[in-house]
C-alpha positions, -999 to 999 in steps of 0.1 A, spaced: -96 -74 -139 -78 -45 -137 -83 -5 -139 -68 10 -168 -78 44 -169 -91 74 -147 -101 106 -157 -115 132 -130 -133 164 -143 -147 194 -126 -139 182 -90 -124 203 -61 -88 206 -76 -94 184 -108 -102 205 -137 -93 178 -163 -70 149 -153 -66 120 -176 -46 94 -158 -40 61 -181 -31 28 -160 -13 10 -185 22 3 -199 42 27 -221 55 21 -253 81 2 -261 75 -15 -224 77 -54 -223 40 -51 -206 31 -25 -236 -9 -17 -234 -18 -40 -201 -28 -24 -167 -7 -17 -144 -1 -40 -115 8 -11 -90 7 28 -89 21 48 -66 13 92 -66 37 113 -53 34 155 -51 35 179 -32 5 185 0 -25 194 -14 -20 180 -50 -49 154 -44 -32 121 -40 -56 109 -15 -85 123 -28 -76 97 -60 -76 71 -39 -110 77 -20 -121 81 -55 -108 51 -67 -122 33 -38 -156 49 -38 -160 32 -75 -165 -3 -57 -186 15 -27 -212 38 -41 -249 32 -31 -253 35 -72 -234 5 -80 -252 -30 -75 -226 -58 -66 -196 -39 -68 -193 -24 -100 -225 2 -120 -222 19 -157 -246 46 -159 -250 64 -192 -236 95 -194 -266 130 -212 -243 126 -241 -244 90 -247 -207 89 -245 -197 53 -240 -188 27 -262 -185 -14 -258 -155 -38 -275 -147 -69 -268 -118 -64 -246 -128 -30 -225 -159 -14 -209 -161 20 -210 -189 41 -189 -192 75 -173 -198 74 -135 -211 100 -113 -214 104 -76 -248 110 -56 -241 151 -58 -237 146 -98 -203 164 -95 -174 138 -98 -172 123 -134 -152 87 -136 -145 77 -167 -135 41 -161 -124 14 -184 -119 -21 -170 -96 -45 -189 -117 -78 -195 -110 -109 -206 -128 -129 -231 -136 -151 -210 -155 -125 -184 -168 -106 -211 -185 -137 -227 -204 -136 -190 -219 -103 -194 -255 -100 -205 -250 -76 -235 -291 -64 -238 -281 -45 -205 -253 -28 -223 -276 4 -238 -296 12 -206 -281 30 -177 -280 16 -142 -263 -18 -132 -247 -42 -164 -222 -61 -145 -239 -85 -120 -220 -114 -124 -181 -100 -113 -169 -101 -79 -144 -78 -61 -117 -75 -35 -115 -41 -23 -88 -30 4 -89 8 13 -61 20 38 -65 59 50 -33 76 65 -49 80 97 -75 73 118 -96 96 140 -98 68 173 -71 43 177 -86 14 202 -49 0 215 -40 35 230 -65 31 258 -39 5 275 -55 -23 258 -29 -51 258 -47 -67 235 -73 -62 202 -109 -53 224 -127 -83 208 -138 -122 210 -153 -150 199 -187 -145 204 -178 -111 179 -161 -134 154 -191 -158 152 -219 -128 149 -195 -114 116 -200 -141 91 -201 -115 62 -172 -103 74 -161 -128 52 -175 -134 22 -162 -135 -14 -174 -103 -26 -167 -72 1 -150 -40 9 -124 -40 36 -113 -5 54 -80 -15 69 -73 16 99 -65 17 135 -106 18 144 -103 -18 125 -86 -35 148 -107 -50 167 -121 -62 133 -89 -77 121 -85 -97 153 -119 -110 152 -110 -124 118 -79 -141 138 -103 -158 151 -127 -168 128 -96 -182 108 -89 -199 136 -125 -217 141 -127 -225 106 -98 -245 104 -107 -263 140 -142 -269 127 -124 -282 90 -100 -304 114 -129 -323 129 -148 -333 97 -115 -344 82 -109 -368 113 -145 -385 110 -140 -393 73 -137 -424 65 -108 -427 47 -87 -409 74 -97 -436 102 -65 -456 96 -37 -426 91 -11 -424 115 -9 -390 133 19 -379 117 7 -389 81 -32 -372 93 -12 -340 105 9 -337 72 -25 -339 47 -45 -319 70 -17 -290 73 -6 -289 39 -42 -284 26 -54 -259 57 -25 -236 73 -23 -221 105 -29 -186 105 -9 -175 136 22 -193 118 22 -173 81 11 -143 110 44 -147 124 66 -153 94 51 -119 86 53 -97 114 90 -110 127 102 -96 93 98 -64 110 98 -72 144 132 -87 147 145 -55 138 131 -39 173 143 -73 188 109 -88 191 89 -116 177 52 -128 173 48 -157 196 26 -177 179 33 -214 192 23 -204 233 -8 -183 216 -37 -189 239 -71 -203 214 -105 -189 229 -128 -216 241 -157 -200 258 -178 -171 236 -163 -140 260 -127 -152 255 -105 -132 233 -76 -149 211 -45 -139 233 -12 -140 212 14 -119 218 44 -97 208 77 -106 229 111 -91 235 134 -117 225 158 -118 251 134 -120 280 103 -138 263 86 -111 282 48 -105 265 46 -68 254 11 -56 255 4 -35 218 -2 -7 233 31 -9 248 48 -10 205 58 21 187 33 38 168 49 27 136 54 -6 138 23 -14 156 4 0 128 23 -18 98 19 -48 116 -13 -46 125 -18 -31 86 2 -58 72 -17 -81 91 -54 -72 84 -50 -67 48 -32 -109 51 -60 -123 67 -86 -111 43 -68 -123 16 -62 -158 37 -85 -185 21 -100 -162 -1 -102 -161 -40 -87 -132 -45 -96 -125 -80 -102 -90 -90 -86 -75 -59 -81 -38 -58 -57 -20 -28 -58 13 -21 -32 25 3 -22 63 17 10 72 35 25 35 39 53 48 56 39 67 85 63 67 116 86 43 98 124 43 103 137 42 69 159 5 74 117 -5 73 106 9 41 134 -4 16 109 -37 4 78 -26 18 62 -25 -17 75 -61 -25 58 -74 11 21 -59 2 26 -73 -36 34 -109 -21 5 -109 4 -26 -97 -17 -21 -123 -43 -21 -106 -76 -44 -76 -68 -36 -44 -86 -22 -19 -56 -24 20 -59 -3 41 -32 0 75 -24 33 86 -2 61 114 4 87 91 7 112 82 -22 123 55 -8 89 45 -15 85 58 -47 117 42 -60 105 4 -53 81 19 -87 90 15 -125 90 52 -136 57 41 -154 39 32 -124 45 67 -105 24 99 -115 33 126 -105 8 154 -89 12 193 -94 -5 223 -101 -5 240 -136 -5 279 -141 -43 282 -132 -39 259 -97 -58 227 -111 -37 196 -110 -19 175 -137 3 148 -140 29 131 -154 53 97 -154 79 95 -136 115 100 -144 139 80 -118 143 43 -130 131 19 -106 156 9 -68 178 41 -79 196 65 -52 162 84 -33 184 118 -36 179 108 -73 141 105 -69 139 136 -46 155 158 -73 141 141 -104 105 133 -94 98 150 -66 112 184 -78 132 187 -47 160 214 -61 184 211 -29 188 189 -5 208 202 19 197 219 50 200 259 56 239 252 76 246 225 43 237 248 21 262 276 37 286 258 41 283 246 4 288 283 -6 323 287 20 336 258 1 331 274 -34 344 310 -22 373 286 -4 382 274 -40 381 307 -57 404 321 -29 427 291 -29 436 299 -66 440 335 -63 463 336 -30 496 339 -36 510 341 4 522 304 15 505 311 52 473 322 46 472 296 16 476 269 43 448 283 62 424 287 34 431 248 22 432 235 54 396 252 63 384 240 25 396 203 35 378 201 65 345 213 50 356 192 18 359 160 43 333 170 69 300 175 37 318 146 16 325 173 -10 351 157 -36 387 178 -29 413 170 -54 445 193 -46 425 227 -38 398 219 -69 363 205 -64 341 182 -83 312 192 -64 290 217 -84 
C-alpha cells in the first residue's frame, strides 16, 4: 500500500496544495505510487511540516489501528475498487487530508464494505510500518560522555511492544537508548530461537558445522548485517564496527557493549567521542535497520527530514540507495537542502516548494534528470541563479571587461598585461580561454 495523493487546505502556509504521488505520463511506472519523494525549497516553504503531516495520518488519536476515513459535511468521498478516498481532519478541525491509498484487489476484497458510508474507523484489518525521522532533536543522550547507548537488558525485556507488527517508530537522537535496547532484544530472540532449535529432535544428530549453517542461514546475527552497514561509512573516517569481540549482556543490569574502533590501533572509541554526523547516520541508519530486522515489512511508510545533516558530501552521493535497501520496499518521503540529495530523485519524485504571489505555497516536479551535475540541480530546481561567491562573482565580471579590453587594445605591452591578467583569472575560476575569447557566459 502506498500513498498516492495529498492535498492540504487552509493550513498555516497551505492555502490549496494538491500534491499527486504517482508517475507521469508517458513514465514506464505511468499511474502507480511513487516509491520515494523527496521536497526541496527554500526555508519556510513547509517541507517538514508535510512530513509531520504525512506521519500524523498513521498517528492520530482519531484513527483506530493505523489508518481512519471520516466523512467529510459534504459527503465528498467516493469508493472503487482499486482506491479509497476519504477526507481527514485533525483534532482542531483545521488540517484537511485528502488521502487516497492504492489498494490491491486482494486487500480491498478484506475490507468490510457496510462500514464504507459511516464515518469513523473502515479499515481494521491493514497493518503499518511507520518510520518518522525529525532533523533534530531537542536532548541528545550520547553528549553527556556516555560511551555507550544508556540502556540494558532488563529495558529490552520490559519493551515487548516495542516490537510488534503494527507500530510507529520515531527514529531521533532521544531514541537511542531505544534503538540499542532493540540490539538487544534482537539479540535474545535469536539466543532463545537457538536453544529450541538444539532440543529438536531432528537436529540431535547434526554435526556442528551442518547445525551452525541451518541455524544461521534461517536466523542472522544482528551485529554482523550492523557492521556491513555502519563500516560503509565508517571506513571512510578509518573506523569499523567491531562486532565479532561485542560483549552479549547476561545479567538484567548489563548493557550490550559493542563498539566503534579506529582501525589502526583497535582502540574502542566511546560514541560520544564520533562526529556529530556520522554518529547520527549511523545510529539513524541503524535504528530504522533493526525495526525492519525480522519484521514483515508490508505497508512501510518513511518519513525523513534533513538526511544530510553534518555530512561531508563524499557521504551523501548513495545515501538514498542505502535507506531504499534497508526498509525493504517501504515508500520513503524526504525533505533536504542538498542537491546532491535531490539528484539520487527521478525529476518525478522531487516537488518542489515555493510561495506564489499571495505567500501560500505551491509546487511543482522537478526538472534535473536523475544522478545529473548538483550545479545542474541548484540552478534548475532549486532556483539557485549564481553560484559563485561575492569574490567569484567579481572576478567573473574582471574577466568579461578583460575580454572587451583585449579586443579593443591596440599597444603590444599593455595587450600582454591585459591577457596575461585574463589568463590567470581564466585558469585560476576554470573559465574556458581560447586565444583572448571566452566561452564562459
Amino acid at each position: 500500500m502506498k500513498i498516492s495523493r495529498l492535498v492540504i487546505k487552509d493550513f498555516q502556509q497551505f492555502k490549496h496544495l494538491d500534491l499527486d504521488f504517482t508517475y507521469p505520463k508517458g513514465h514506464p511506472n505511468e499511474g502507480e505510487p511513487l516509491k520515494k519523494v523527496c521536497f526541496i525549497g527554500r526555508n519556510g516553504t513547509g517541507k517538514s511540516t508535510i512530513l509531520r503531516l504525512l506521519d500524523d495520518f498513521f498517528t492520530s488519536p482519531y484513527y483506530y489501528n493505523g489508518f481512519t476515513i471520516i466523512k467529510s459535511d459534504d459527503n465528498s468521498f467516493f469508493i472503487s475498487n482499486k482506491n479509497v478516498k476519504g477526507v481527514l481532519h485533525n483534532s482542531e478541525n483545521k488540517v484537511l487530508l485528502e488521502n487516497i491509498i492504492s489498494s490491491t484487489p486482494e486487500e480491498w476484497e478484506k475490507l468490510d464494505k457496510s462500514l464504507i458510508p459511516h464515518a469513523g474507523p473502515i479499515i481494521n484489518s491493514l497493518k503499518f510500518n511507520v518510520i518518522y525521522s525529525p532533523s533534530e532533536s531537542h536532548y541528545n543522550p550520547l553528549l553527556n560522555n556516555f560511551e555507550l547507548p544508556d540502556t540494558n537488558l532488563s529495558a529490552a525485556l520490559k519493551n515487548e511492544n516495542w516490537f510488534s507488527n503494527n507500530n510507529h517508530e520515531i527514529v531521533s537522537n532521544e531514541t537511542i537508548p531505544h534503538y540499542w535496547a532493540s540490539l538487544i532484544h534482537h539479540i535474545k530472540q535469536r539466543e532463545s530461537k537457538l536453544l529450541q532449535f538444539q532440543n529438536q529432535t531432528e537436529n540431535q544428530n547434526k554435526t556442528i558445522k551442518e547445525f551452525r549453517e541451518i541455524f544461521d542461514k534461517d536466523h542472522p546475527k544482528i551485529l554482523d548485517h550492523i557492521a556491513k552497514l555502519w563500516n560503509k561509512i565508517l571506513d571512510k573516517a578509518g573506523l569499523e564496527f567491531d562486532a565479532e569481540d561485542a560483549k552479549i549482556p547476561v545479567q538484567l543490569t548489563d548493557n550490550l557493549e559493542a563498539y566503534v574502533k579506529v582501525q589502526n590501533t583497535n582502540q574502542n572509541l566511546g560514541y560520544n567521542l564520533l562526529s556529530t554526523g556520522i554518529r547520527n547516520y549511523i545510529f539513524r541508519l541503524g535504528h530504522i535497520f533493526s525495526y525492519f530486522f525480522n519484521r514483515d515489512a508490508e505497508n512501510g511508510f518513511v518519513f525523513i527530514d534533513e538526511p544530510e545533516n553534518s555530512l561531508y558530501p563524499d557521504f551523501l552521493y548513495d545515501m538514498i540507495e542505502t535507506y531504499d535497501n534497508i526498509t525493504r520496499g517501504s515508500q520513503l518521503f524526504f525533505a533536504t537542502h542538498n542537491p546532491i540529495i535531490a539528484a539520487q530523485f527521478e525529476p518525478s519524485e522531487r516537488f518542489i516548494l515555493d510561495f506564489n504571489e499571495e505567500g501560500y505555497v505551491f509546487a511543482h516536479r522537478g526538472i534535473t534528470p536523475l544522478g545529473d551535475d548538483p550545479n545542474d540541480m541548484l540552478e534548475n530546481d532549486f532556483g539557485v541563479s549564481d553560484l559563485m561567491g561575492k569574490e567569484g562573482i567579481k572576478q567573473r565580471n574582471r574577466f568579461r571587461e578583460l575580454r572587451k579590453m583585449i579586443k579593443k587594445e591596440t599597444k603590444p605591452e599593455i595587450n600582454e598585461k591585459l591577457r596575461t591578467e585574463f589568463l590567470n583569472i581564466g585558469i585560476l575560476y576554470n573559465f574556458d580561454v581560447v586565444d583572448g575569447i571566452s566561452s564562459e557566459n
